[in-house]
Each structure stands twice: as C-alpha cells, then as structure tokens.
C-alpha positions as CSV (number, residue, x, y, z in Angstrom):
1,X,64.5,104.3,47.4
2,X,66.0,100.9,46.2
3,X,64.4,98.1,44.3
4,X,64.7,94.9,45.5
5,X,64.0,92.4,42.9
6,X,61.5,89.8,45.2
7,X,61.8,87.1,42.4
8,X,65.7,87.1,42.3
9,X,66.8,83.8,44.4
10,X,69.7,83.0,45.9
11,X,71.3,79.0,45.4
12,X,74.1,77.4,47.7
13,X,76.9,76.4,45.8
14,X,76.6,72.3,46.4
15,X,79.6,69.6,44.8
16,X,77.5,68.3,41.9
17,X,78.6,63.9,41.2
18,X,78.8,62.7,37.8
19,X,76.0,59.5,37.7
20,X,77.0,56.7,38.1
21,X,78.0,53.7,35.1
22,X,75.3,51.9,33.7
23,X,75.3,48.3,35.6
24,X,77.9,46.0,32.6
25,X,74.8,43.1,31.9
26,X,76.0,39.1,31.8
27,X,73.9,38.6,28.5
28,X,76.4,37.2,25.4
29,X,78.1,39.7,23.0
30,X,75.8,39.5,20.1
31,X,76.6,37.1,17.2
32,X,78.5,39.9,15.4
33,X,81.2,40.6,18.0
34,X,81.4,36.4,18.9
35,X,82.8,36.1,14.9
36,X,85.1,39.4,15.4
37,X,86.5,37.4,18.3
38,X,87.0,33.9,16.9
39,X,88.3,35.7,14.2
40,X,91.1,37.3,16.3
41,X,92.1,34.5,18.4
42,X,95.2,32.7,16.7
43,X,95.4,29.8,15.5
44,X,95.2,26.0,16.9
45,X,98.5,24.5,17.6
46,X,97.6,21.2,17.1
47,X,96.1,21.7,13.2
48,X,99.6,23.2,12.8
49,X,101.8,20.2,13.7
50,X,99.3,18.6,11.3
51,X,100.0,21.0,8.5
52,X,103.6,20.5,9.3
53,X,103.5,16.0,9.8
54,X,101.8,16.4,6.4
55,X,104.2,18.3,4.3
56,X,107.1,16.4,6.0
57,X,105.5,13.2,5.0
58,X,104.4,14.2,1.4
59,X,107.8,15.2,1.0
60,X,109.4,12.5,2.2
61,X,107.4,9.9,-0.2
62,X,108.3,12.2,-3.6
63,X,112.0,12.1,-2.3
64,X,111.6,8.1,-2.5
65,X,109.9,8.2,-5.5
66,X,112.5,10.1,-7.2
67,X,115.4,8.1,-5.5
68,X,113.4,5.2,-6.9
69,X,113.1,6.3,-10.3
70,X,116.7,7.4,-10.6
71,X,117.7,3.3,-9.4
72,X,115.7,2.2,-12.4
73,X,116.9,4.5,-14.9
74,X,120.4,3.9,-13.8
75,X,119.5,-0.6,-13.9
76,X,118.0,0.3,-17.5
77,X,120.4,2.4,-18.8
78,X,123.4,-0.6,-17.3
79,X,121.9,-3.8,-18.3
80,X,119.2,-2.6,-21.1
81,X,117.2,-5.2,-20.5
82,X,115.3,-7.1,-23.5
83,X,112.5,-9.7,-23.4
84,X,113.7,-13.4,-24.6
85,X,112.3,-14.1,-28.2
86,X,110.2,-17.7,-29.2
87,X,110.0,-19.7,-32.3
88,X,107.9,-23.0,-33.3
89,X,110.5,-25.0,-34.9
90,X,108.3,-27.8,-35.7
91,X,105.0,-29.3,-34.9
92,X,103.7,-32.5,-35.3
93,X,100.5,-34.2,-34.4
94,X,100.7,-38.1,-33.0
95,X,97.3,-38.8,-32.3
96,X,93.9,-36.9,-32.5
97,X,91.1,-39.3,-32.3
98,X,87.2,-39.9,-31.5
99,X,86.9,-41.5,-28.3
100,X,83.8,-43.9,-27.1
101,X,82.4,-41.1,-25.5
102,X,82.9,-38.6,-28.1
103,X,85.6,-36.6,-26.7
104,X,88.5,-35.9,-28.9
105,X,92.0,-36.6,-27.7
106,X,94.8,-35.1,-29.3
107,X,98.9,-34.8,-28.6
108,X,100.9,-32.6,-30.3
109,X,104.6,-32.5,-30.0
110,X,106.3,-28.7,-30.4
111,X,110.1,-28.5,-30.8
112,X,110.6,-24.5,-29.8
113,X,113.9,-23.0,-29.9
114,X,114.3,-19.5,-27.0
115,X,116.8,-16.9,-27.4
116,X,118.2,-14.7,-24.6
117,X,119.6,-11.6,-26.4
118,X,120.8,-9.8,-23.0
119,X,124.0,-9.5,-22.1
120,X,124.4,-9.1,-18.8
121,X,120.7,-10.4,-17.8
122,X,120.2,-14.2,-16.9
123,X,116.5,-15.8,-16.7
124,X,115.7,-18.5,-14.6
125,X,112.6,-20.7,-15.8
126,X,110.4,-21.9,-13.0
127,X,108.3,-24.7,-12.5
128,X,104.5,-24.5,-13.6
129,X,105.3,-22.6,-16.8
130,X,102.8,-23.9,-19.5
131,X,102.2,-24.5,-23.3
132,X,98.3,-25.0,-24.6
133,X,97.1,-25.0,-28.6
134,X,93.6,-23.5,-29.0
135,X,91.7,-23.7,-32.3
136,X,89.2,-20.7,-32.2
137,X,88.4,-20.9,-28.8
138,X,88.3,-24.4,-28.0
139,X,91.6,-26.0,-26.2
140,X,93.2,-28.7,-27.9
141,X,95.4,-29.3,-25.5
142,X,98.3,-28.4,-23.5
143,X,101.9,-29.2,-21.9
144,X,104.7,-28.4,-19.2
145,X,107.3,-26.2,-20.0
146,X,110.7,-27.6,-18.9
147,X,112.3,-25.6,-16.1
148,X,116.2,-24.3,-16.6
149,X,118.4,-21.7,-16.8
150,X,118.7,-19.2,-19.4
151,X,122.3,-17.5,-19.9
152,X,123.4,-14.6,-21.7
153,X,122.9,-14.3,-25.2
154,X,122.1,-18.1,-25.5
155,X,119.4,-19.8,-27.7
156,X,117.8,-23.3,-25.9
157,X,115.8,-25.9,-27.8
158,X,112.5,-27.0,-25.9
159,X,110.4,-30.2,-26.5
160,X,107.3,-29.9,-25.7
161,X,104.3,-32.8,-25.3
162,X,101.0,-31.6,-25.2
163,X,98.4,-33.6,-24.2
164,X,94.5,-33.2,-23.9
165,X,90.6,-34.1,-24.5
166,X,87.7,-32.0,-25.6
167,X,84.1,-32.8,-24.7
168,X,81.7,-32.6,-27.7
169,X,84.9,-33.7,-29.8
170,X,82.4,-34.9,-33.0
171,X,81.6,-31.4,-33.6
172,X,85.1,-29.8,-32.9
173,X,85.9,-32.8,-35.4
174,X,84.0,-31.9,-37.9
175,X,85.1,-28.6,-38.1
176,X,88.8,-29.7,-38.7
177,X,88.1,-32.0,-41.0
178,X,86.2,-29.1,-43.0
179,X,89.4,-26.5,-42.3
180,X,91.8,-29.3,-44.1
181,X,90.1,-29.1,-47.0
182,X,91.0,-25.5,-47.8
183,X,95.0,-26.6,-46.5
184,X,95.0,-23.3,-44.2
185,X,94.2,-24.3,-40.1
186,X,94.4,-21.5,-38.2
187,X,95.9,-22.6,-34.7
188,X,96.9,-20.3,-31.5
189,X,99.6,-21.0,-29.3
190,X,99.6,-19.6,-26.1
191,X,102.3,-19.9,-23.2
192,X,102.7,-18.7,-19.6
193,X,106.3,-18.8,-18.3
194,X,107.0,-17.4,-14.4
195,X,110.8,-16.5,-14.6
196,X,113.0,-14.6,-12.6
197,X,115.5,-12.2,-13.8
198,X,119.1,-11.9,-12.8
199,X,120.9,-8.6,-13.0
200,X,124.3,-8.9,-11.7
201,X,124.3,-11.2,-8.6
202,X,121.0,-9.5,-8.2
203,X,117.9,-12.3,-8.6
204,X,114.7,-10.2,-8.9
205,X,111.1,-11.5,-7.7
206,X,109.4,-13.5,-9.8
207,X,107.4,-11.8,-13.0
208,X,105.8,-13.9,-16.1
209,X,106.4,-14.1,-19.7
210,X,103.0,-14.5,-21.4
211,X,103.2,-15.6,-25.0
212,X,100.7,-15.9,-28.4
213,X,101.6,-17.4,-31.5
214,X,99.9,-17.4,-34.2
215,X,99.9,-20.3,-36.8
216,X,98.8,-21.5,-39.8
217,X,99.4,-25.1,-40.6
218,X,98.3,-27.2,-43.7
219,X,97.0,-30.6,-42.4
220,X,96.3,-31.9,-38.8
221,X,96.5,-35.3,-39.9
222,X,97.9,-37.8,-36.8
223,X,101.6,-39.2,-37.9
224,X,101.9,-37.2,-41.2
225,X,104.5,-34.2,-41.9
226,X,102.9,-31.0,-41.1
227,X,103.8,-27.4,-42.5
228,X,103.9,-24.1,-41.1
229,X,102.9,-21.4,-43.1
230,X,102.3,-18.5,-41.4
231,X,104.0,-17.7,-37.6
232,X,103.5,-14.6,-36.0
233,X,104.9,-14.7,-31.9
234,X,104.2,-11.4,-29.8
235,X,105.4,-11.6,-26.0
236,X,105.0,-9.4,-23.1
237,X,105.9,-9.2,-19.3
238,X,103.1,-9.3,-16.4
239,X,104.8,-8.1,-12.9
C-alpha cells in the first residue's frame, strides 16, 4: 500500500516581476556632490579673454618701456649730455640801509660768468629764471636772470641786479654788523633757471636748473670792494 505524503503541496509555476525602481526624489544633490560638479564644469570664457586682454596689455607696456629705454640710452650715449657749470665773478654791494620803518634795503650787483661744455647740446634760457642772496635764512634779496641762448661749448657773462627789503631789518642789521667784525660772512646764493634743451633740431620740454652757492665774503659794506673767499656752486636738474 502507498504513502501519500498529505503535507507535500503542489505550486503553479507563475512569471515572477522584478519590483519596481525606487521613485528618483526632486530634493538637491547634497553639498558634497554640488562641489564635485562645479568642480567639473570648465571654465568661464569670459575670465579667460580677461587672462588673455591682461597679458597682452602687460606685455605690450614692458615692450614700450624697453623701446623707451633703449631711445635714451642711444640720445645719452650720442650727445652725452652735461649740466652747464656757474661761477660768481664778482659781487658788490651798492646800498644796504635802515629804512624809516626799520626794514633793511639792500642791492647787490653779481657779475656771473656760465659755461656750456656740450657739444652737440644747446640750452635755451627762459623767462622767469631767478637769482636771490640769503644770509642764514633770511632773504636779502633777489634779481631776474637775463633770458638767451646758450650754444655749444660757449661761456656767457651775466649781470645780475638784485634788489630787496627785509622787515625787522635792525635786528638782521645787527647781526651783519657783528659778522664783519670777524671778516668771514657767510652768504648763500640760490638760482632757479627753467631752460630747454636742444639735441639736434630736437627742442625738449622745459626742465629747471636749480643752483646753491655758497660764499664767504669779507665785508658787506655799501660802495666798498668786496672779496670772495670761499665759493663752492653745486647744480642739479628738476624735470
């Protein structure tokens, strides 16, 4: 007799579906994945034309720069340019007085002789150039310089008049008449000159020659023959 197993059952055979996807969610890639992404994307086109206008233009200004410096080493190195040397020939005092109102009025006439030692550089004097004597720092007075032309390698005589009047002249006087006693007066010549420089058939834009002497003279008496015993002249160019 045959066993029949009555816990054995039987299943039909049914087409089994994979599930389905998860639903994608609309929330934002978390901050993690955002940076991946920027980080990926390439770059602006407009902060490269920037780069680009930037290097041209830095490039550009160095070229000029260098074209520029090559001009004035090739102008130095064809005229060798020199700046025009001063001397005080003379100076004599014609009046230095007390006025009513106790100012003190002085002239002084200066003989200066200028030398041009270029040889292919020409120096026009403009107007408004000026000549002033200081004694420590109080302005005795002060002159014109004549405007001309200054040619190669070429020495000019100037005469100068200098003119002026100090307020509290009594004391200023006082202390002159106490530096003649020991026959050494310190004195300081200082001139401004605007010139222009000629190169060629070139005329450059104005520049100035600013000068300082340095004098020592043995008497300041008015209408008397007056010595100098010390001169020292230093001169520079302001663009």
């Amino acid at each position: 007799m045959a066993l029949v197993d009555h816990h054995q059952k039987i299943h039909p055979l049914t087409d089994v579906e994979p599930p389905p996807p998860p639903p994608q969610s609309s929330a934002p890639p978390p901050p993690l994945e955002k940076a991946l992404h920027h980080q990926i994307l390439p770059p602006k086109k407009r902060r490269s034309c920037l780069c680009r206008c930037l290097c041209y233009t830095f490039c550009l200004i160095l070229l000029l720069l260098i074209i520029l410096g090559a001009v004035i080493g090739i102008l130095y190195l064809v005229f060798k340019p020199k700046i025009p040397t001063f001397s005080i020939d003379s100076l004599n005092i014609s009046d230095l007085r007390l006025n009513f109102d106790m100012s003190l009025y002085a002239r002084f006439d200066v003989k200066i002789t200028t030398y041009n030692p270029n040889e292919k550089i020409g120096i026009y004097y403009e107007k408004g150039g000026v000549l002033s004597v200081w004694y420590t720092e109080n302005k005795l007075c002060e002159g014109s310089l004549p405007a001309f032309y200054h040619g190669h390698r070429n020495k000019t005589a100037l005469d100068v008049v200098l003119t002026g009047r100090t307020v509290y002249g009594s004391t200023l006087m006082s202390a002159l008449v106490e530096q003649q006693q020991t026959g050494r007066i310190p004195l300081q010549l200082q001139a401004v000159a605007p010139v222009a420089v000629k190169m060629g058939k070139m005329k450059l834009k104005k520049v100035k020659i600013l000068g300082n002497c340095l004098l020592v003279v043995d008497s300041l008496t008015a209408n008397n023959a007056i010595t100098i015993k010390a001169s020292n002249c230093k001169f520079r160019l302001k663009l």
